[in-house]
C-alpha positions as CSV (number, residue, x, y, z in Angstrom):
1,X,94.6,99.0,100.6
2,X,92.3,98.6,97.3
3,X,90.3,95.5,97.1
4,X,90.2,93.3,94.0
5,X,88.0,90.2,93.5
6,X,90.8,88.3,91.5
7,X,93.7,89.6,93.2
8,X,94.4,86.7,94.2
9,X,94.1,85.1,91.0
10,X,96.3,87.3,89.4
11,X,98.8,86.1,92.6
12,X,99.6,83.0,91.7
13,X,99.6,83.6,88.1
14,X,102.4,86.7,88.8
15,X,104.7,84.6,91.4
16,X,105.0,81.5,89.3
17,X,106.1,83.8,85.9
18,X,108.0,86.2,88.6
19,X,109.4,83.0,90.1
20,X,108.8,84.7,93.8
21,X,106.7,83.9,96.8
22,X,104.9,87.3,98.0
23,X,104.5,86.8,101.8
24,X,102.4,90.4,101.4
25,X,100.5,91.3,98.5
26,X,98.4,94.3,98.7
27,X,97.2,96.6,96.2
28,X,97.9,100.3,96.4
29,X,97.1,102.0,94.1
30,X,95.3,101.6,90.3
31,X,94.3,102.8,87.0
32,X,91.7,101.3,84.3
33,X,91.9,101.5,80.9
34,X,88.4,100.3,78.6
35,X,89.0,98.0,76.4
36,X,86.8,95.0,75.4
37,X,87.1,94.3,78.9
38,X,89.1,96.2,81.1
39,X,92.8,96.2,81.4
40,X,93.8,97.2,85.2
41,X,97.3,98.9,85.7
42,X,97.7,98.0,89.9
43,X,100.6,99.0,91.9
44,X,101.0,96.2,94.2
45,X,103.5,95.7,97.2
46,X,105.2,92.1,98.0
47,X,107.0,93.3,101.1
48,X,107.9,95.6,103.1
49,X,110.2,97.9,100.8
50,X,109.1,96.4,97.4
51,X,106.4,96.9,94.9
52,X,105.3,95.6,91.8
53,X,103.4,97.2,89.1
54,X,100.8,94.4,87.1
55,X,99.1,94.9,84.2
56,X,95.7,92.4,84.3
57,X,93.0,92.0,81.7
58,X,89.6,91.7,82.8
59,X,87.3,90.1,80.0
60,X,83.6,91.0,79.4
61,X,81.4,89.1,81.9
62,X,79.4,87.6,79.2
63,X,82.6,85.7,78.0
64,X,83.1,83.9,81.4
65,X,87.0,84.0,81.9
66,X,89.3,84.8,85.1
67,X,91.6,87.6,85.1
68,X,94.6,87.2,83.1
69,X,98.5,88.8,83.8
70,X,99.6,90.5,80.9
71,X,102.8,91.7,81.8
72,X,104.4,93.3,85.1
73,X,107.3,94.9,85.9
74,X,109.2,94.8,89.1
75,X,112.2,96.9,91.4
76,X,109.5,99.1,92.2
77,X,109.6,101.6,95.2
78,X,105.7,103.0,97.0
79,X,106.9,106.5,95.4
80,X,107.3,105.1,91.5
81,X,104.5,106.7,89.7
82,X,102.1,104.0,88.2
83,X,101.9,104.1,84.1
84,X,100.2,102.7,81.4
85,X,102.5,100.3,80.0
């Protein structure tokens, strides 16, 4: 598993929007994109079978704000290849 600082931000933030309680959620899997900030494309699994795929924003450090979900997109499988989208 890939360790993120504000995973567990991003947590609560996806399971209220998602309207799910993840009894697992571990990151598998990601990509970065630069922005200004970074944008973080994370495949993440929420139980045993299933996986989500998150897109988070990251600002600059300078502007002093958490992690933010942008979108996410769900029915995943481990073998789904992770995409910018």
């Amino acid at each position: 598993p890939i360790i993120f600082p504000f995973l567990l931000q991003v947590k609560s933030q996806f399971e209220s929007r998602a309207n799910m309680n993840c009894g697992v959620f571990t990151a598998i899997v990601f990509k970065t994109q630069v922005v200004a900030g970074t944008m973080y494309f994370i495949k993440v699994q929420v139980s045993i079978s299933e996986y989500v795929h998150l897109k988070v924003f990251l600002s600059l450090p300078h502007e002093n704000l958490g992690p933010s979900l942008v979108s996410f997109q769900t029915g995943k499988t481990r073998d789904d290849p992770l995409t910018y989208f």
